[in-house]
Structure formats: C-alpha cells, structure tokens
Backbone as CSV, one residue per row, in Angstrom:
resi,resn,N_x,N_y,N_z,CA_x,CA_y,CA_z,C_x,C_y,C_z
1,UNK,-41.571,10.371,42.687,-41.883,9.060,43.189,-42.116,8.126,42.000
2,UNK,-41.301,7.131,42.000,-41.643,5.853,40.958,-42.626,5.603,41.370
3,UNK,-43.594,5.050,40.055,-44.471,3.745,40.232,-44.424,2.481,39.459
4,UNK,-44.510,1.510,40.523,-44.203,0.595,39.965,-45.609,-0.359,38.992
5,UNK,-45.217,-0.485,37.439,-46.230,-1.243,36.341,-46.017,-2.520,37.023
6,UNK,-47.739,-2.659,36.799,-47.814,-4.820,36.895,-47.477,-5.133,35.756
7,UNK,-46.752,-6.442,36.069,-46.266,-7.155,34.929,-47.497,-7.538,34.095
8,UNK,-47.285,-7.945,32.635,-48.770,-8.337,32.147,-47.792,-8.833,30.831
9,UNK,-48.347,-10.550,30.648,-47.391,-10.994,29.545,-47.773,-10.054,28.186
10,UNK,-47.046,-10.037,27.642,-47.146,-9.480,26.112,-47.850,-10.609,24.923
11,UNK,-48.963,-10.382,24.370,-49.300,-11.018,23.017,-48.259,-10.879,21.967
12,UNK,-48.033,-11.691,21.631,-47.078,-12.136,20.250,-47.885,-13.099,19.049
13,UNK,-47.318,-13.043,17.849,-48.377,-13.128,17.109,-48.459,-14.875,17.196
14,UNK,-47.363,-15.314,17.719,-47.207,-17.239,18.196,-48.276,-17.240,19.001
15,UNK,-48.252,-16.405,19.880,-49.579,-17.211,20.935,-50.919,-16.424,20.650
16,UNK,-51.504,-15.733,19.610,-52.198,-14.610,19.602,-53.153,-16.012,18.865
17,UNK,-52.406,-16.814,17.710,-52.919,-17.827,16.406,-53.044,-18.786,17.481
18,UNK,-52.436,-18.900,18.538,-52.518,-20.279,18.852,-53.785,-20.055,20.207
19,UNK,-54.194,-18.641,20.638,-55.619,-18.859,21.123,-56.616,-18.479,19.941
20,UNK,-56.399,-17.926,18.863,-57.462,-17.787,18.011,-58.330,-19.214,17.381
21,UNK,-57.406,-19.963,16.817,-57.536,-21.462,16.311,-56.939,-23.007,16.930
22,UNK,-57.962,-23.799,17.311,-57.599,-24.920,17.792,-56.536,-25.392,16.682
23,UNK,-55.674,-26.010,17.115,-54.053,-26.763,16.621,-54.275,-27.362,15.493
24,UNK,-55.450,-28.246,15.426,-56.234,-29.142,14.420,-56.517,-28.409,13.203
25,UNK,-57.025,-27.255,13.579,-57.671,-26.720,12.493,-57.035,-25.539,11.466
26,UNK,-55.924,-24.915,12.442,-54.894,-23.900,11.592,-54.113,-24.665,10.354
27,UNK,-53.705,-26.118,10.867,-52.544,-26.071,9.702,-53.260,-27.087,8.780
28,UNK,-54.110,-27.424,8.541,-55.089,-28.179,7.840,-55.872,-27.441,6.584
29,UNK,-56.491,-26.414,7.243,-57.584,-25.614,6.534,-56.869,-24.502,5.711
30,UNK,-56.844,-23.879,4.789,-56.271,-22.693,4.442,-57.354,-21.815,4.499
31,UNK,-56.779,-20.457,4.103,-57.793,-19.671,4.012,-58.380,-19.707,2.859
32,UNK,-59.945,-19.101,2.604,-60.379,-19.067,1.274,-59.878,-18.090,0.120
33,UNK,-59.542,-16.922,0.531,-58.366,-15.962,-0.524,-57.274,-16.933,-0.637
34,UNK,-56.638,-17.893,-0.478,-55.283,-18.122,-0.836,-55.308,-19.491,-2.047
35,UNK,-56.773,-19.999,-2.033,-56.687,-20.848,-3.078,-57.550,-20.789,-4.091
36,UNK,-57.233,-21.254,-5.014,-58.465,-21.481,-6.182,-58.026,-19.695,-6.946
37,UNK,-56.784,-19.708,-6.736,-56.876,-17.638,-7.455,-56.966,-17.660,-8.577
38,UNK,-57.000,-18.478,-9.821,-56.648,-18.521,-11.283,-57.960,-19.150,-11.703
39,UNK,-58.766,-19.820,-11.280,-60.036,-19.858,-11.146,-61.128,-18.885,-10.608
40,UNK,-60.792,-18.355,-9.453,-61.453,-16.967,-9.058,-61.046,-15.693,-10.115
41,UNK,-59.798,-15.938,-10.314,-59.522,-14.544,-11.713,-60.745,-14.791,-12.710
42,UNK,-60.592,-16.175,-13.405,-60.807,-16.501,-14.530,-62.711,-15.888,-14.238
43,UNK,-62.865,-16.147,-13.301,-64.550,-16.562,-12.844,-65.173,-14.679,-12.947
44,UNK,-64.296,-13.599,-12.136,-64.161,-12.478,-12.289,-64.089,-11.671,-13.484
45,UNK,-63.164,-12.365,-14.311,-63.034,-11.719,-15.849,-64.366,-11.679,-16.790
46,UNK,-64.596,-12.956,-16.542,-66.119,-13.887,-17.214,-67.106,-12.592,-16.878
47,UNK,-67.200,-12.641,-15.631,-68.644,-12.019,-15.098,-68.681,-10.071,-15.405
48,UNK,-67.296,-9.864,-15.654,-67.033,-8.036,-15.163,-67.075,-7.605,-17.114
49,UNK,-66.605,-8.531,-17.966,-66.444,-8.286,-19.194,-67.297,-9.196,-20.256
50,UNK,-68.541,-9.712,-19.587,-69.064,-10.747,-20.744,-70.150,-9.772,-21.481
51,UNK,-70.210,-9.716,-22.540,-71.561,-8.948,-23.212,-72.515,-9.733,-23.252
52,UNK,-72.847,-11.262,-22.802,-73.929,-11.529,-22.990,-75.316,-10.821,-22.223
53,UNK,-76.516,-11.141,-22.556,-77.651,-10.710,-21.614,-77.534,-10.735,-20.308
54,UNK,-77.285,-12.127,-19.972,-77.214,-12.550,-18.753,-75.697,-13.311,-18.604
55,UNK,-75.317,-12.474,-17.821,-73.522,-13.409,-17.589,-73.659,-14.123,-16.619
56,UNK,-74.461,-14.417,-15.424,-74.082,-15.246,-14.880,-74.539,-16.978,-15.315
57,UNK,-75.325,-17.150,-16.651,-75.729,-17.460,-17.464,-74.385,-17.890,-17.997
58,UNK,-73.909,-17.291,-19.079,-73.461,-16.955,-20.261,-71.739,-18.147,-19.435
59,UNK,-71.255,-17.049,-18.329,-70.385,-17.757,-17.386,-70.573,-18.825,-16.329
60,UNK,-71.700,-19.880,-16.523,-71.459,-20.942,-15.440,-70.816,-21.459,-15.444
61,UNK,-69.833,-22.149,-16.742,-69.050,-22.969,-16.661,-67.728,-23.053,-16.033
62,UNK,-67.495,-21.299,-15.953,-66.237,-20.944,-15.254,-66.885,-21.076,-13.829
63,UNK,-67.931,-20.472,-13.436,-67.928,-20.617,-12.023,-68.320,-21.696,-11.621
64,UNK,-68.744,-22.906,-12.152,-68.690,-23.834,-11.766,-67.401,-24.358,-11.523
65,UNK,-66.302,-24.317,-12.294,-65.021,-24.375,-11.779,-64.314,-24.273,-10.517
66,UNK,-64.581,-22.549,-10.367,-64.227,-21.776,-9.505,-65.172,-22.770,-8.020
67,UNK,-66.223,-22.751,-8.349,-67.228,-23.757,-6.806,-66.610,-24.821,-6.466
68,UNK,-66.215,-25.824,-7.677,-65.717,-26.847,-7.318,-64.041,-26.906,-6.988
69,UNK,-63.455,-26.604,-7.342,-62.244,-26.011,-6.650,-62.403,-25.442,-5.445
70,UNK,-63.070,-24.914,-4.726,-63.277,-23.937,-3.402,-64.019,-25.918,-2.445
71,UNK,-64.463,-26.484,-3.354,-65.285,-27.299,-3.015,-63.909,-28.510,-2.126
72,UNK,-62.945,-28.495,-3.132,-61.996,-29.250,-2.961,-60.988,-29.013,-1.949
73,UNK,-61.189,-28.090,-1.334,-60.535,-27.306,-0.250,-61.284,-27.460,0.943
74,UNK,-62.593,-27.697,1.163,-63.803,-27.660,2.210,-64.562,-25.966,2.045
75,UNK,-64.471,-25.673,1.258,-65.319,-24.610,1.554,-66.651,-24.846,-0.116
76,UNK,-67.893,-24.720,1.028,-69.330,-24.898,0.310,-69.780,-23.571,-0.016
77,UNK,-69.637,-23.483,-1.493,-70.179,-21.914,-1.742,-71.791,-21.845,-2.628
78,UNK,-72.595,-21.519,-2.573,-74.269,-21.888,-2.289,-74.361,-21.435,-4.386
C-alpha cells in the first residue's frame, strides 16, 4: 500500500536569508569577519608576538586602528 507524503515547501538558501534578515538590513551591513582583515591581522600579530610587559599597552595603537575601522562599518567594539 502507497502512502501518500504532504507536500511541505522546501527551504532554499534564497528564502532561508530572506526570513532570517529584514531586506534593509542584509545588503547594507556586512558581516564583522569580512572587514577590517589587515587591521585585525596586524592587531593579532601585535598582541600574540610583542615582548613588551604589557602588550595590550605596548599595542594600542594598532588596535586602535583595528576599533576604528570596525567603527567605520557600524560595529562598536568596547
């Protein structure tokens, strides 16, 4: 004996983005990994390889960079 499946639309990844994020806000905003990367490198290198006492010290000037760049995008990093 067949049984017959209910139909049930399929998610696709077009309509999956388009209930995740209002219209306004997807193609406007980027994500925060996709910008500021050569500043986030630079900010990473500073902090993982500095011999000073205190690196986050020693490196503000890069991460001040790195903030204000993230800043210039809309994202407020504390």
């Amino acid at each position: 004996m067949a049984t017959k499946e209910a139909s049930m639309p399929t998610a696709t990844s077009a309509n999956m983005a388009a209930v995740a994020k209002p219209a306004d806000q997807a193609s406007t905003k980027p994500k925060p990994c996709c910008v500021c990367k050569d500043e986030k490198s630079a900010r990473d290198e500073c902090m993982l390889f500095s011999n000073a006492k205190d690196p986050q010290q020693d490196c503000a000037p890069t991460i001040q960079k790195y903030k204000s760049c993230m800043a210039g995008f809309g994202f407020n990093l504390p």
